[in-house]
N, CA and C atoms as a LAMMPS dump frame, in Angstrom:
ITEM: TIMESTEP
0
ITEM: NUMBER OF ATOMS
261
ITEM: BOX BOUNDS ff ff ff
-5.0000000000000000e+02 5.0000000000000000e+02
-5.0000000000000000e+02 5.0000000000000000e+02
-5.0000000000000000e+02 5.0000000000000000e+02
ITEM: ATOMS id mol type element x y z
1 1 1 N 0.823 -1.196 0
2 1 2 C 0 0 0
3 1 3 C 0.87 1.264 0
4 2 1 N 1.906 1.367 0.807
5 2 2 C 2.83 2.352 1.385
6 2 3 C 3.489 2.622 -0.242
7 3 1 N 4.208 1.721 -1.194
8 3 2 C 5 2.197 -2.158
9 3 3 C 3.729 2.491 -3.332
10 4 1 N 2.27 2.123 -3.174
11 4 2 C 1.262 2.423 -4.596
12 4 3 C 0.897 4.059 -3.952
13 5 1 N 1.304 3.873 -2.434
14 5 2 C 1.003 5.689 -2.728
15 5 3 C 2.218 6.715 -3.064
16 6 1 N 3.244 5.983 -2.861
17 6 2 C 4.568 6.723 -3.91
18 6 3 C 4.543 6.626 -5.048
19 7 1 N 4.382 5.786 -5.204
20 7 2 C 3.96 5.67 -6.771
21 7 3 C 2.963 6.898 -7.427
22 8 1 N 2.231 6.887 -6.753
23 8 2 C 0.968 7.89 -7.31
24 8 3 C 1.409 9.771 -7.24
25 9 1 N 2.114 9.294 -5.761
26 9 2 C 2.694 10.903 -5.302
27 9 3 C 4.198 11.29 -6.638
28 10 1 N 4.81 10.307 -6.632
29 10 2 C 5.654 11.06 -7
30 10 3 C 5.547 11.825 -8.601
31 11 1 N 4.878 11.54 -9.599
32 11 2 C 4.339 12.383 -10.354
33 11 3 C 3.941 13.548 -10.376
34 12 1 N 3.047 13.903 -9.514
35 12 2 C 2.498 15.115 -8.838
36 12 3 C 3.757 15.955 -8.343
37 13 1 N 4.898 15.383 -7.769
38 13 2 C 5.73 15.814 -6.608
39 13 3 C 6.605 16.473 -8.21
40 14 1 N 6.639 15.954 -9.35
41 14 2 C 7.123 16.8 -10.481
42 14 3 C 6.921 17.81 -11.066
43 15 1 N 5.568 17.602 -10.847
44 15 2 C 4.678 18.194 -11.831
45 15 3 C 4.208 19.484 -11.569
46 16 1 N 3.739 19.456 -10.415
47 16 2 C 3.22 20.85 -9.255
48 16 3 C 3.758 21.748 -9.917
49 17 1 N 5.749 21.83 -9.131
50 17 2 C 6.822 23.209 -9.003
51 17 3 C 6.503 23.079 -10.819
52 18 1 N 6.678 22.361 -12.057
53 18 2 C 6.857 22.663 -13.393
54 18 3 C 5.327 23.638 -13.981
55 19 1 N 4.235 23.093 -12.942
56 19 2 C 3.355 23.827 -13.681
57 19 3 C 3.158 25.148 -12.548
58 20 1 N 3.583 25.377 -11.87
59 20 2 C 3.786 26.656 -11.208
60 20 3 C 4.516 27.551 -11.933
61 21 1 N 5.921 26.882 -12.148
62 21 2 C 6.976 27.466 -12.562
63 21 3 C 5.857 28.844 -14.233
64 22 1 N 5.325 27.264 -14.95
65 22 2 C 4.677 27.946 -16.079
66 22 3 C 3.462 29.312 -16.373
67 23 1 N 3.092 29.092 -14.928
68 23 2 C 1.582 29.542 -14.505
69 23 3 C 2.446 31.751 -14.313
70 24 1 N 3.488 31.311 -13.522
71 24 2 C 3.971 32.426 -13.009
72 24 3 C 4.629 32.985 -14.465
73 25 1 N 5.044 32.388 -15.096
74 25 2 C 5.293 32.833 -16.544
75 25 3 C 4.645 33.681 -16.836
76 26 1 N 3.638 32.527 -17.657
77 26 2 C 2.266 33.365 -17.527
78 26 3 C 1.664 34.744 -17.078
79 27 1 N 1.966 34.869 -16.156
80 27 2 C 1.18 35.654 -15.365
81 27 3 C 1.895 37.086 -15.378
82 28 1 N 3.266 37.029 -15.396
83 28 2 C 3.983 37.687 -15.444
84 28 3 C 4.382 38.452 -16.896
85 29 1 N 3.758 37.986 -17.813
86 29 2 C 3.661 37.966 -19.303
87 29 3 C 2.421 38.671 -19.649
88 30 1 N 1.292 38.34 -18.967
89 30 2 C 0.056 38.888 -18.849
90 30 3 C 0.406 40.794 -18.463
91 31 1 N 0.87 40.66 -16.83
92 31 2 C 0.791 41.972 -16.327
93 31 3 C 1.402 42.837 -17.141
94 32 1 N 2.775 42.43 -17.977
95 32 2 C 3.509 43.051 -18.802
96 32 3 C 2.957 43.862 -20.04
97 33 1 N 2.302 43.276 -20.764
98 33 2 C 1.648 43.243 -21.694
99 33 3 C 0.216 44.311 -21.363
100 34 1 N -0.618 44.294 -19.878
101 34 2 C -1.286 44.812 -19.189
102 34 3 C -1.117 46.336 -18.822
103 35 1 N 0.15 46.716 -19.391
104 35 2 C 0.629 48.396 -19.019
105 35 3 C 0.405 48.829 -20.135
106 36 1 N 0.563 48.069 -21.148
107 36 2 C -0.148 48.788 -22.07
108 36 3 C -1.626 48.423 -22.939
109 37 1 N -2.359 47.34 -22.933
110 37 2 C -4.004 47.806 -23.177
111 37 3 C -3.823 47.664 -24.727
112 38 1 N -3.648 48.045 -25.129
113 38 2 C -3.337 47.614 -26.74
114 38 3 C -2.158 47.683 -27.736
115 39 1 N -2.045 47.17 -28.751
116 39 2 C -0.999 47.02 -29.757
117 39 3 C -0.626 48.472 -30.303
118 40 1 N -1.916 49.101 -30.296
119 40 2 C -1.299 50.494 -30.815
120 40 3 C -0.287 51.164 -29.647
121 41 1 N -0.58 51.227 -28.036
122 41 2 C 0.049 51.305 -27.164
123 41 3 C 1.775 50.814 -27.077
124 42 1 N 1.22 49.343 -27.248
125 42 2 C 2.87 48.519 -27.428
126 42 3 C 3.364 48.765 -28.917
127 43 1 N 2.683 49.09 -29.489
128 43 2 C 3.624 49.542 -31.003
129 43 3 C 4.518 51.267 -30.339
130 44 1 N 4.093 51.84 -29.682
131 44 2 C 5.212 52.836 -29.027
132 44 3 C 6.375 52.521 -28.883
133 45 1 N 6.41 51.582 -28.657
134 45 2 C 8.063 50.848 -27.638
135 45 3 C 8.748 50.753 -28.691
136 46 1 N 8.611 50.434 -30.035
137 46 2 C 9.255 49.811 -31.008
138 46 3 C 10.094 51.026 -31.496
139 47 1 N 11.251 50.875 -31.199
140 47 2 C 12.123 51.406 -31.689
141 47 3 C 12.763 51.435 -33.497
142 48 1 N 12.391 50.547 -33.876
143 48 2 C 13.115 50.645 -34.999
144 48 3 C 12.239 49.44 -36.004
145 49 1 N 11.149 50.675 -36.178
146 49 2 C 9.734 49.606 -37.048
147 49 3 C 10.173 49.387 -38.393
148 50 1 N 11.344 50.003 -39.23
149 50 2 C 11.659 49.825 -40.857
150 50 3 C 12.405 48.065 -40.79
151 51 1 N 13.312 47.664 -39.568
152 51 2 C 13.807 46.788 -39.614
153 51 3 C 12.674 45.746 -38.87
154 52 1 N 12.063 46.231 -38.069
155 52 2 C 10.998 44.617 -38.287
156 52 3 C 9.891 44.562 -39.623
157 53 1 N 9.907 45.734 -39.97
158 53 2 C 8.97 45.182 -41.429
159 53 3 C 9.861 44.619 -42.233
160 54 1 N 11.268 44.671 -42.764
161 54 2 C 11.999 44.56 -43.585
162 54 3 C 12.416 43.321 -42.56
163 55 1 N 12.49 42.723 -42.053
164 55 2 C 12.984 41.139 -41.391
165 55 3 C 11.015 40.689 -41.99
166 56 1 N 10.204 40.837 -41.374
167 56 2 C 8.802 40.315 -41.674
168 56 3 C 8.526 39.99 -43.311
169 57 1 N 9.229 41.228 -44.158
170 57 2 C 9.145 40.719 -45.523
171 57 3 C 9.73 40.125 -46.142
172 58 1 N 11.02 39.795 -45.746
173 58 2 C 11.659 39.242 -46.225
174 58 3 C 12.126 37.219 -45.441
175 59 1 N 11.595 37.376 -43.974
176 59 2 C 12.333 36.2 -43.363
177 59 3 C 10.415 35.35 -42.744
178 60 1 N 9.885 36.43 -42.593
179 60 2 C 8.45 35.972 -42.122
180 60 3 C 8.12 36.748 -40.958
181 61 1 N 6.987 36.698 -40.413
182 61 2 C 6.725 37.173 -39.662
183 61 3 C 6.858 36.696 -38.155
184 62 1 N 6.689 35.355 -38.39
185 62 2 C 7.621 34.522 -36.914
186 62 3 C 8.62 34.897 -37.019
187 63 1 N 9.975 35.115 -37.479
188 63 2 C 11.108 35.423 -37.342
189 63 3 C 11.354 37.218 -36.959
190 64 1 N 10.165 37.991 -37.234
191 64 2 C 10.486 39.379 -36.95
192 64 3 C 9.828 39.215 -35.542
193 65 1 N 8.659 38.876 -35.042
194 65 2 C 8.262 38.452 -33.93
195 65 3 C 9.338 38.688 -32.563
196 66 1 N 9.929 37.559 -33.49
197 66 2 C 10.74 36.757 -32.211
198 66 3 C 12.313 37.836 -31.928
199 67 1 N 12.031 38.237 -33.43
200 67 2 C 13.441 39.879 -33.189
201 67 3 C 13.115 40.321 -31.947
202 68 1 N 11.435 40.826 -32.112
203 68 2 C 11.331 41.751 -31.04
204 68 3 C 11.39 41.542 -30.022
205 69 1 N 10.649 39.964 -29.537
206 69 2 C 10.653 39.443 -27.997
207 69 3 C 12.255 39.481 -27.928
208 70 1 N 13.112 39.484 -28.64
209 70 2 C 14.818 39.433 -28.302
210 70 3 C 14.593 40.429 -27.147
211 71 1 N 14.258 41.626 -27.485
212 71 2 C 14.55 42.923 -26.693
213 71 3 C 13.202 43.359 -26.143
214 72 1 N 12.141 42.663 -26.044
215 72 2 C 11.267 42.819 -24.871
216 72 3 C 10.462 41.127 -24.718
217 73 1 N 11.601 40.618 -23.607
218 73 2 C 11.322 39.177 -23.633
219 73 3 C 9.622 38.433 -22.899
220 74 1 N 9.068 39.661 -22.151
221 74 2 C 8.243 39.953 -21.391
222 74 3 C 6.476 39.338 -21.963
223 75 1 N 7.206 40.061 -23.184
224 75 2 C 5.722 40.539 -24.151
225 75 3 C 5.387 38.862 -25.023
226 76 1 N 4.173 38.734 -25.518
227 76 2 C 3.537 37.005 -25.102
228 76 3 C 3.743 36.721 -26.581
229 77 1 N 3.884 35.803 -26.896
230 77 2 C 4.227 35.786 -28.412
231 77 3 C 3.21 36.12 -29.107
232 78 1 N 1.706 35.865 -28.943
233 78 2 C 0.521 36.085 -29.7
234 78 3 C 0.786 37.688 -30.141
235 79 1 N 0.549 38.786 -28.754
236 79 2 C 0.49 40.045 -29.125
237 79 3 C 1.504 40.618 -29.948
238 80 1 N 3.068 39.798 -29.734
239 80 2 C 4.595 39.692 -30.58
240 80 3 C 3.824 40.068 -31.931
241 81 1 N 3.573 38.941 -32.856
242 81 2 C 3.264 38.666 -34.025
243 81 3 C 1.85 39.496 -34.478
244 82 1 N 0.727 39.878 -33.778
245 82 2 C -0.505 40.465 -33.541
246 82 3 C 0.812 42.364 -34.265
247 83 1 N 1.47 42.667 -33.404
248 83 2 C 2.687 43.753 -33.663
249 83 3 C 2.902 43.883 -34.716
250 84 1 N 3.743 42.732 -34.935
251 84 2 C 4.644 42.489 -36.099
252 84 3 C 3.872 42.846 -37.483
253 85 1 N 2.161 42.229 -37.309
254 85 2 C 1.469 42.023 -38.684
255 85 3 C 1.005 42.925 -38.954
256 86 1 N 0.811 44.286 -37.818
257 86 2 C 0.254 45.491 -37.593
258 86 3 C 1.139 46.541 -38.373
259 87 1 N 2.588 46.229 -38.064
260 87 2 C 3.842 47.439 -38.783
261 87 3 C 2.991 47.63 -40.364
């Protein structure tokens, strides 16, 4: 009885801290994103919109995306690319 409830626990005993770990991600990705309220907002930040359109036309738009999360790692990939398709 004693090792079918280790058995059962120790999965959980993995799993918990990994989906915490993800949740706080999350969450922390959310609030970020939360200062500014919309894309036209977070399109402010963008420093240098000729080179993510010119990476987007030429490499794709996942790849200009992911330029930007380079230098704001914060921001969630959806709204990233939602950005990107907006330039």
């Amino acid at each position: 009885m004693d090792s079918l409830l280790v058995f059962l626990l120790c999965p959980v005993g993995f799993l918990v801290p990994f989906w915490g770990e993800s949740y706080l991600q999350r969450r922390r990705r959310k609030d970020w994103y939360g200062q500014f309220g919309s894309i036209d907002a977070l399109r402010s930040i963008v420093t240098d919109e000729a080179e993510l359109r010119r990476i987007r036309d030429e490499k794709g738009v996942l790849v200009a995306a992911r330029r930007f999360r380079r230098q704001f790692p914060r921001c969630p990939l959806p709204e990233a690319l939602k950005l990107v398709q907006s330039l």
